[in-house]
N, C-alpha and C positions, 0 to 999 in steps of 0.2 A: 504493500500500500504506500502510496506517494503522501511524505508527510507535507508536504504543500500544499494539495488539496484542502486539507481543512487544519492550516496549522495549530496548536496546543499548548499551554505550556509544559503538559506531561509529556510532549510528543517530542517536543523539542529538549525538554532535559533526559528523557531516555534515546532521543539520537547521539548527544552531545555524549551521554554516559557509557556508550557502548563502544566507544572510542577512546582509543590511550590518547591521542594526540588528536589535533587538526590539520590535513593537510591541503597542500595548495587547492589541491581539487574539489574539494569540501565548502570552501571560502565561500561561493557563491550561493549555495545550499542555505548553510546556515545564515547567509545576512538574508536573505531572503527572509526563511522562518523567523530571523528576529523582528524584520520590519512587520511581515504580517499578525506576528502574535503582537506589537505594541500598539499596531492599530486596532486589533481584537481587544485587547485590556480598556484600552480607552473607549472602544463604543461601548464595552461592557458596566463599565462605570459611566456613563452616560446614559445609558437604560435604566440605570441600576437609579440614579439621581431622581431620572423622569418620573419613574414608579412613584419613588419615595413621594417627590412632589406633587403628583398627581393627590396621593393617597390625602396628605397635609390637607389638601385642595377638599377635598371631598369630609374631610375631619371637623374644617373651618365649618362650612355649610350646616355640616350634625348640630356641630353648638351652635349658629345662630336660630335652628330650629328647636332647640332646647329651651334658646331664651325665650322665643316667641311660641311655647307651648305653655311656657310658666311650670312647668311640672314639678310634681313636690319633692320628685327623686332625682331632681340635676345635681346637687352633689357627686351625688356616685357613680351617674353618668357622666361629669365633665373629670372626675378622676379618670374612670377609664379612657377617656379620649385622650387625658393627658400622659398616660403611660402606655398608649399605642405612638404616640409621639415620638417619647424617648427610645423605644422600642427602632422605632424608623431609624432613627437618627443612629442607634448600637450596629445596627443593621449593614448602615451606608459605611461606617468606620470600619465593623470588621471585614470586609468587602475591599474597600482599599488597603486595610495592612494584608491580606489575602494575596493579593495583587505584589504590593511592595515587595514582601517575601521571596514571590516567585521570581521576579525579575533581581531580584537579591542574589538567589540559590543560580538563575542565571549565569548572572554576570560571575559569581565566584567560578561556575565550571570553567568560561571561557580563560579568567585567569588563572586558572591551574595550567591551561593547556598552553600559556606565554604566548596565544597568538590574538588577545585580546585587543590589540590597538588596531588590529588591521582591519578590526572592524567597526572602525570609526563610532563607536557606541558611544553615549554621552548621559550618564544618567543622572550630574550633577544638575545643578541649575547655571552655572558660571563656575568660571576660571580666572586664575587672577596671571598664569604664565604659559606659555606655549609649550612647554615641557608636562604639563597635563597637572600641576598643582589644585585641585579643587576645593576650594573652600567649602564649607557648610551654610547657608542661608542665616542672616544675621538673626541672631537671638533665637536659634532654633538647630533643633541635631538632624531633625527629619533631611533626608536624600532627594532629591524631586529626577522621577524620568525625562528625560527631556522626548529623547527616542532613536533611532538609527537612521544612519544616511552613509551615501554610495561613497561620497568623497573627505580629503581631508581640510578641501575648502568649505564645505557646507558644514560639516564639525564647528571650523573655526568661526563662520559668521553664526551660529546657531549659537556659540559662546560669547559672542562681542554683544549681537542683541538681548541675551538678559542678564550682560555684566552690565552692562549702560543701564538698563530696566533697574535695578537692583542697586549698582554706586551708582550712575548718574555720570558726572565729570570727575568722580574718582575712579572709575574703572580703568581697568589696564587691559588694553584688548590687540588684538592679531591684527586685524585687518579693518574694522570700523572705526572713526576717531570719533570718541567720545566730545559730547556737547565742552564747549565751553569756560572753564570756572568763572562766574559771575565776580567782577572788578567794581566795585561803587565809585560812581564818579569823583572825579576830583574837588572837592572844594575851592572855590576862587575867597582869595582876600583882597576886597574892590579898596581895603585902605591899604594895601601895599602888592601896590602890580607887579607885574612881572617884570625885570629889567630889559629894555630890546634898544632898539637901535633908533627906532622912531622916535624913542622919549628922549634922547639921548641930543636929537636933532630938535627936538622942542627948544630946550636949555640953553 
């Protein structure tokens, strides 16, 4: 069975698993499956969102029909709505660390097998140097996917646009020049001009 057709993340870490190594011939294989399973994760947690918010949607509606029944047992009905809620909400988290995991357990295969950079994988959110340094997102330990790409120039613009997103005109990037740094104009003191040549020619 062609694990292309419907790539996995079980499919892809037991191809990855059944392999000592990766070799040149492989290369196209596996970025493939990567790209396809990161866009599978992502529509997956975008379904996964819609649901939830549909759901919320449909929650709101219960209780205002609660209040406009006046019922004498809305306490324990707006409890329950309130902890199908949080319920949603457990739901959607453990769904994304599900996710994170995978592409976790991922990316460790690929590094065991030292052929990891060739495949231009990027799962931080920015980079602070071209030798592949990645920082963590400020005030926070969490990893952000970014996703897979063919070249090692789409890497580096994929990393310039959310080090700029992220510093701003402190980023340090490859190939985009970051905005700016904002300079405050100069103050004039109109009781002691500037010395020039024209005042000079007053006198």
């Amino acid at each position: 069975m062609d694990p292309l057709k419907n790539p996995s993340i079980p499919k892809v870490l037991s191809f990855l698993k059944e392999k000592n190594s990766v070799y040149e011939k492989d290369f196209s294989l596996v970025q493939s499956l990567l790209r396809d399973c990161d866009k599978k994760f992502k529509n997956e947690l975008e379904n996964v969102r819609e649901k939830n918010e549909e759901e919320k949607r449909r929650i709101e509606e219960r209780y205002l029909e609660i209040i406009a029944e006046r019922d004498e047992d809305y306490n324990e009905k707006f409890n329950f709505l309130y902890e199908r809620i949080n319920e949603i909400n457990n739901e959607k988290l453990e769904k994304e660390v599900y996710y994170e995991k995978k592409l976790d357990e991922l990316i460790g295969i690929l590094e065991a097998t030292g052929k990891k950079d060739d495949f231009h994988m990027v799962p931080f959110k920015t980079t602070e140097e071209c030798s592949g340094k990645r920082p963590r997102n400020e005030g926070t330990k969490d990893r952000i996917w970014i996703g897979t790409f063919n070249t090692a120039e789409e890497v580096a613009l994929a990393y310039d646009d959310t080090a700029i997103e992220m510093k701003d005109a402190e980023a340090l990037t490859n190939i985009l020049k970051p905005p700016p740094r904002y300079h405050p104009p100069t103050e004039i003191n109109y009781m002691n001009p500037p010395y020039s040549s024209i005042d000079n020619a007053r006198i």
